[in-house]
C-alpha positions as CSV (number, residue, x, y, z in Angstrom):
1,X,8.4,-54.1,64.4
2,X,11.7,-53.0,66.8
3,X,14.8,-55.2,66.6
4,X,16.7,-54.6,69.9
5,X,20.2,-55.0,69.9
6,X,22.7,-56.4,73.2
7,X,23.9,-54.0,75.7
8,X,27.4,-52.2,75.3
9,X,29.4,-50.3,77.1
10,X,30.8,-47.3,75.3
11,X,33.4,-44.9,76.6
12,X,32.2,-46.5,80.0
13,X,29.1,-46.1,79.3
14,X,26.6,-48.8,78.7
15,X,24.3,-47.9,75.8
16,X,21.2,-50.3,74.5
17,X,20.8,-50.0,70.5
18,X,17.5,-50.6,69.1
19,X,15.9,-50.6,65.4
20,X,12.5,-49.4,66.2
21,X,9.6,-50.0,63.9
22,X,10.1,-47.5,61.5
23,X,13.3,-48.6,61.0
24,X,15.4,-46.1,62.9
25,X,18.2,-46.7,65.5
26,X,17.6,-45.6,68.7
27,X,20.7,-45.7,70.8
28,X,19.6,-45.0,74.8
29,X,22.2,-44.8,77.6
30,X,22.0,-46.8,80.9
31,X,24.2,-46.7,84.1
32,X,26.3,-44.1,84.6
33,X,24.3,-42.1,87.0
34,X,21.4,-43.3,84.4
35,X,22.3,-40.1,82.2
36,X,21.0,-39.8,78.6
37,X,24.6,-40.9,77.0
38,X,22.6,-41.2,73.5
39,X,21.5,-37.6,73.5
40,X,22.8,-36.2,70.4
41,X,24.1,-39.7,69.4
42,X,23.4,-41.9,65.7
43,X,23.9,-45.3,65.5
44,X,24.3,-47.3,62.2
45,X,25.2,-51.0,62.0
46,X,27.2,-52.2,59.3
47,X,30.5,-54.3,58.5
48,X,34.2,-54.4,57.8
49,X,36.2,-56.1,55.1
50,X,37.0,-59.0,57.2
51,X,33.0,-59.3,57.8
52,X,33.3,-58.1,61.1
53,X,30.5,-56.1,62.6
54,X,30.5,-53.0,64.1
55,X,28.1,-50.3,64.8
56,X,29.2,-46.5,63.9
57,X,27.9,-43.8,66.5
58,X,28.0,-40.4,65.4
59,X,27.9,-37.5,67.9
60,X,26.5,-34.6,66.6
61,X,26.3,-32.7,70.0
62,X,30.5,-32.0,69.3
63,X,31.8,-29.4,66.1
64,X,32.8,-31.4,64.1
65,X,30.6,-34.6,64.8
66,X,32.8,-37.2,66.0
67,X,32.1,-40.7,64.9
68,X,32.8,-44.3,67.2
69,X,33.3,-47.5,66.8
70,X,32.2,-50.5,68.8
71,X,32.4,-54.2,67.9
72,X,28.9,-55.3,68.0
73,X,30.4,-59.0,69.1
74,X,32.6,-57.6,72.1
75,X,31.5,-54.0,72.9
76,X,35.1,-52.6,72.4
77,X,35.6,-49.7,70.9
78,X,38.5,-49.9,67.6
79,X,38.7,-49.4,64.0
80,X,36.9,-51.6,61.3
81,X,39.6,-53.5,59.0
82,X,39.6,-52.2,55.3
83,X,37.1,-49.6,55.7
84,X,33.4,-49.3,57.2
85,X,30.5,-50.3,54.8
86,X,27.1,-49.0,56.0
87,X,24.0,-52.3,56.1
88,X,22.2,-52.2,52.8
89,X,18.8,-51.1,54.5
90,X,20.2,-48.4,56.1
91,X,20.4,-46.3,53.0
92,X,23.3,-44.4,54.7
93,X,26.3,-42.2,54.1
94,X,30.1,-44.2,53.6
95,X,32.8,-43.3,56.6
96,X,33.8,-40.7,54.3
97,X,30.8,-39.0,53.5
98,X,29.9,-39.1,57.8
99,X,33.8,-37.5,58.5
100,X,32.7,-34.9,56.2
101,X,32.6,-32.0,58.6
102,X,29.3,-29.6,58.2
103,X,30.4,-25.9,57.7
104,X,28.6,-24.0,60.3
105,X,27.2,-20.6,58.0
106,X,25.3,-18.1,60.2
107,X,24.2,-15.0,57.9
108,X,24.0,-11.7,58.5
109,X,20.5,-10.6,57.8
110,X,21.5,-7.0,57.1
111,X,21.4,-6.2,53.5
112,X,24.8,-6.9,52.0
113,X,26.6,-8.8,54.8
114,X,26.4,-12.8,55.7
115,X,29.0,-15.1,53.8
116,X,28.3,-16.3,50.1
117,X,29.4,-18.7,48.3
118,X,32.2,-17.9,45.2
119,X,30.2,-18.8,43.0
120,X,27.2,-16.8,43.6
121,X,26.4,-13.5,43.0
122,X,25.0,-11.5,45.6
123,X,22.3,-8.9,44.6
124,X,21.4,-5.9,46.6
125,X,18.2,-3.7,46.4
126,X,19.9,-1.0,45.4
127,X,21.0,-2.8,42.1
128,X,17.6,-4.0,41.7
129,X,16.2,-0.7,41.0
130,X,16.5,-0.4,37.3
131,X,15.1,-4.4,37.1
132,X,11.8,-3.6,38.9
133,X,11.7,-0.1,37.4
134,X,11.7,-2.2,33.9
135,X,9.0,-4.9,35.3
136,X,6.9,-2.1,36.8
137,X,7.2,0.2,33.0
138,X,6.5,-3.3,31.0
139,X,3.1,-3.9,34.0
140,X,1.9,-0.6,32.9
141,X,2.2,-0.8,29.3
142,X,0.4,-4.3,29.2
143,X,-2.3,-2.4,31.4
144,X,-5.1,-4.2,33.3
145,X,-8.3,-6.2,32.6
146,X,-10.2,-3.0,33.2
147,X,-8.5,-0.7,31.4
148,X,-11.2,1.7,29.1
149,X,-10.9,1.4,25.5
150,X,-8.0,3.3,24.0
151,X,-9.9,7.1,22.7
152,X,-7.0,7.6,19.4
153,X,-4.5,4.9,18.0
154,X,-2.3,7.1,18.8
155,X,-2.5,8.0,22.8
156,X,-0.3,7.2,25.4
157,X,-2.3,3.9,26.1
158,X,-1.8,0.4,27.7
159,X,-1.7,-2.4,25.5
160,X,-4.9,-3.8,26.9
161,X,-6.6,-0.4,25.6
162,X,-5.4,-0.3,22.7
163,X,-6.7,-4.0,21.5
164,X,-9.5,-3.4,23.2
165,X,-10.2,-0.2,20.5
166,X,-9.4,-2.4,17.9
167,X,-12.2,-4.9,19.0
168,X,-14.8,-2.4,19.5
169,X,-13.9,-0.8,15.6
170,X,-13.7,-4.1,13.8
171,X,-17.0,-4.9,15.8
172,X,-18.5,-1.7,14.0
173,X,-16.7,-3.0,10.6
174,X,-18.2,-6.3,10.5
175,X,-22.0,-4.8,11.2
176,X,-22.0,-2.9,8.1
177,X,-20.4,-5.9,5.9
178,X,-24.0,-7.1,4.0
179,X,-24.4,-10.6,4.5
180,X,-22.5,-12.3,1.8
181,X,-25.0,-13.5,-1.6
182,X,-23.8,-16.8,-3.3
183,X,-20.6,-16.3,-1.2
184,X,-20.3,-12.8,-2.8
185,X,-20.0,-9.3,-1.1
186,X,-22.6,-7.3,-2.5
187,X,-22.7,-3.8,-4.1
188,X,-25.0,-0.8,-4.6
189,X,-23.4,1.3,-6.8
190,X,-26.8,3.6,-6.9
191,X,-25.5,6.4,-5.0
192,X,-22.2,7.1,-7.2
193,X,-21.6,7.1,-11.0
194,X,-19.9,4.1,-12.2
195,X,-17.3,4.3,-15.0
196,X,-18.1,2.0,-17.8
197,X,-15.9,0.9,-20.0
198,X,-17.4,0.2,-23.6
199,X,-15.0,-2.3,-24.6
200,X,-16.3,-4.8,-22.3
201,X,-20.3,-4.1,-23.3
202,X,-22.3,-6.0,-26.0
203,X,-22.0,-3.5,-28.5
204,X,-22.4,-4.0,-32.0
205,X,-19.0,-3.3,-34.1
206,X,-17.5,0.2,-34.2
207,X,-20.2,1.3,-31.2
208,X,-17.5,2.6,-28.9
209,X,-15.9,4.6,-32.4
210,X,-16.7,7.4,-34.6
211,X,-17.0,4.7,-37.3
212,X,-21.0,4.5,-37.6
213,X,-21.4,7.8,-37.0
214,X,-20.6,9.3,-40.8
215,X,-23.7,8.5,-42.2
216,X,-25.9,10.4,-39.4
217,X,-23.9,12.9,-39.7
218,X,-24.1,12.9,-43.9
219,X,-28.1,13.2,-42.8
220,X,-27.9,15.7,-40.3
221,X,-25.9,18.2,-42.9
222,X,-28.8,17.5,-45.7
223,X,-31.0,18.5,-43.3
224,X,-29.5,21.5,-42.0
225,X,-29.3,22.9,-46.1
226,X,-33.3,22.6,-46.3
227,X,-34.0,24.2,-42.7
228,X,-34.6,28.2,-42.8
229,X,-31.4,30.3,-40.8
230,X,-34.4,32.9,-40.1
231,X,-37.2,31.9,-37.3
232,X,-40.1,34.3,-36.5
233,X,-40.7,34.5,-32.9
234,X,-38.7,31.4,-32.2
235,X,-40.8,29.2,-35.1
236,X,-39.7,28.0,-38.4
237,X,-41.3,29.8,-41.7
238,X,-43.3,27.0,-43.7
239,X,-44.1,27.5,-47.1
240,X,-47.2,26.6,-47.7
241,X,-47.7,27.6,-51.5
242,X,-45.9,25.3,-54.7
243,X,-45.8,25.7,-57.9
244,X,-48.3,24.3,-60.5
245,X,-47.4,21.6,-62.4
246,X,-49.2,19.2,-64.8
247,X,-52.9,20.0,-65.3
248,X,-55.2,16.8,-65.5
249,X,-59.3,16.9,-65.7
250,X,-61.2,13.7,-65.3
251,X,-64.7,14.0,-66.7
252,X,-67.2,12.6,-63.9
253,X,-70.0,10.3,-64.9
254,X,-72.2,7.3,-63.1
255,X,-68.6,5.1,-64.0
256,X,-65.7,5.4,-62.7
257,X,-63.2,7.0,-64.4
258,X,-59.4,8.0,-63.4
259,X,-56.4,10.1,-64.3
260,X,-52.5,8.9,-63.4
261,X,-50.9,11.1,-61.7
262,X,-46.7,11.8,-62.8
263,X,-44.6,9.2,-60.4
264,X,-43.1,12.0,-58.9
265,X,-46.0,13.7,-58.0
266,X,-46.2,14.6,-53.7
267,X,-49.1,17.3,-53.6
268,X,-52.0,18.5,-55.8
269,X,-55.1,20.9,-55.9
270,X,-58.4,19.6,-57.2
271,X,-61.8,21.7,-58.2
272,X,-65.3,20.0,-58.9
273,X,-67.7,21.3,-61.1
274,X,-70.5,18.9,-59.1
275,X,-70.8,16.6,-56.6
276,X,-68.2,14.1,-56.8
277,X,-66.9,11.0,-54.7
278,X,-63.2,10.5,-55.4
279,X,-60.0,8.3,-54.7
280,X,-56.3,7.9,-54.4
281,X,-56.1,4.3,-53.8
282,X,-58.6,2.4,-55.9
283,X,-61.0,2.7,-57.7
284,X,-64.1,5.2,-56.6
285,X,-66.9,4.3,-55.4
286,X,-70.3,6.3,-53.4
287,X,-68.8,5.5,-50.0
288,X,-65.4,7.1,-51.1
289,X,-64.1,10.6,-50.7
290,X,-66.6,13.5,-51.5
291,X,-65.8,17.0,-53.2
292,X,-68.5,19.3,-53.4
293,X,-69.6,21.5,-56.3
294,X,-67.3,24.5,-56.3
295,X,-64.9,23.2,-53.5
296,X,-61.3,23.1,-53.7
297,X,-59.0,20.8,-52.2
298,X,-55.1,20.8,-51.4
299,X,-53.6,17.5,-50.2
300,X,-50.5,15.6,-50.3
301,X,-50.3,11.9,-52.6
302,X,-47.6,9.0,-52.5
303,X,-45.5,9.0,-55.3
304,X,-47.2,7.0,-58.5
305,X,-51.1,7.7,-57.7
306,X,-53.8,7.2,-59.6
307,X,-57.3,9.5,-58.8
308,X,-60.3,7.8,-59.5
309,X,-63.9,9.8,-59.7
310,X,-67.6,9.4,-59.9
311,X,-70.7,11.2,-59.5
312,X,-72.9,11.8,-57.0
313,X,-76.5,12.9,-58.6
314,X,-75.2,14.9,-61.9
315,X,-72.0,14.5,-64.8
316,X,-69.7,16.8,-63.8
317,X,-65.6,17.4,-64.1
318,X,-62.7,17.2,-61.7
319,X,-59.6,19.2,-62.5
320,X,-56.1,18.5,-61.0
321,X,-53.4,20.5,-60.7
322,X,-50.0,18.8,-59.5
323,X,-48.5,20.9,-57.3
324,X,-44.1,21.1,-57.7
């Protein structure tokens, strides 16, 4: 909505004042030869300390901008008592801050010349070489999206290659990590002996000592006093032949009948003068043993035997020799 204002003449010019409706003054000149007297021209109402109203024009079309003032109650042009204050709604500058004069700058657009302020530092492309020399080094050592993977961890590579080599190795790393087995890694330790230590087994006491070997090795020196030094085309002599000891005959009849043999007694050699059936662990019987008329026999006995006899068809005798 525009708010017009009354006619004045200013400078002897009359000028109409206007608030348009966006709130802007619009000062337009009339008369005059019906020349635009506003051109270039600001107008802001506002009051005095005695409550007097005035409107301030501003001229910007001069350098510096030179500010008017006209009683908005007679048209004539003078000074406000105590000081200009601005209407509230025009959000504008004090008298001050409009008698401010603008500093006209016009820079020179060739490298190094125009005017600067104090308190700014002016930089120049030649000093910016070793700055964008440093930006362009730290570009190519982050590298680019498609930068290869880095061939050695130690090449003259961008960082982007480098991490990309790490990737692709702790990629191979992980596929030959065995899936885990109650949250375990497992091992195969088939291919490589494994060091065991025998402290930590089940062993009985004095396993992983000398301590249990004294009496194998008592044995193994018995034994070694009873084996030949001399072999025969890489075999052991046996002797076969003993000497005879305690003679014993057992006369053979339709009864059984025995002979004890001495305790110590391991081998003997028996002759029968007839058909006899004979045993070393009971008495005889015609399903036991058989010796035949004139045969002789050579055997080993358990310690403490007793050799039981009887006939076949005829009486007859069996003689023993124990054999030492």
């Amino acid at each position: 909505m525009a708010y017009p204002m009354q006619g004045r003449t200013v400078d002897g010019q009359t000028v109409f004042v206007q608030v348009d409706a966006e709130g802007r003054i619009v000062v337009t000149g009339i008369g005059g030869g019906g020349g635009g007297g506003g051109s270039g021209a600001g107008v802001i109402p506002g009051v005095d300390t005695n409550g007097t109203r005035w409107v301030m024009i501003v001229n910007s079309s001069t350098t510096p901008p030179t500010i008017t003032y006209v009683d908005q109650s007679t048209g004539a042009a003078g000074t406000p008592v105590g000081g200009f204050t601005p209407d509230a709604d025009q959000n504008g500058l004090t008298d001050a801050q409009l008698r401010a004069s603008a500093v006209s700058v016009s820079p020179n657009v060739t490298r190094g010349g125009g005017a600067v302020d104090a308190n700014t530092q002016r930089v120049t492309l030649a000093s910016d070489g070793p700055g964008v020399t440093a930006l362009n080094n730290i570009d190519t050592d982050l590298g680019a999206q498609a930068d290869a993977a880095a061939t050695s961890d130690t090449g003259a590579f961008s960082l982007i290659a480098l991490v990309k080599r790490g990737l692709t190795n702790w990629t191979a790393l992980l596929a030959r990590i065995p899936a885990l087995v109650s949250g375990r890694v497992p091992v195969d330790g088939s291919g490589v002996t494994q060091p065991v230590s025998a402290s930590a087994l089940p062993l009985p006491s004095g396993a992983a000592t000398s301590a249990l070997q004294t009496s194998g090795n008592t044995s193994l020196a018995s034994l070694d006093t009873k084996i030949p030094s001399q072999q025969i085309s890489g075999l052991l002599p046996v002797d076969t032949l003993a000497a005879p000891g305690v003679a014993r005959t057992i006369t053979v009849t339709a009864t059984a009948a025995s002979a004890v043999l001495t305790s110590t007694c391991r081998r003997v050699t028996m002759y029968a003068t007839q058909d006899t059936f004979y045993s070393i662990s009971g008495a005889a019987t015609t399903s036991s043993h058989f010796i035949a008329a004139g045969e002789r026999l050579d055997f080993d006995v358990p310690a403490n035997t007793t050799v039981s006899t009887i006939r076949s068809t005829a009486d007859g005798v069996l003689r023993i020799t124990e054999l030492v």
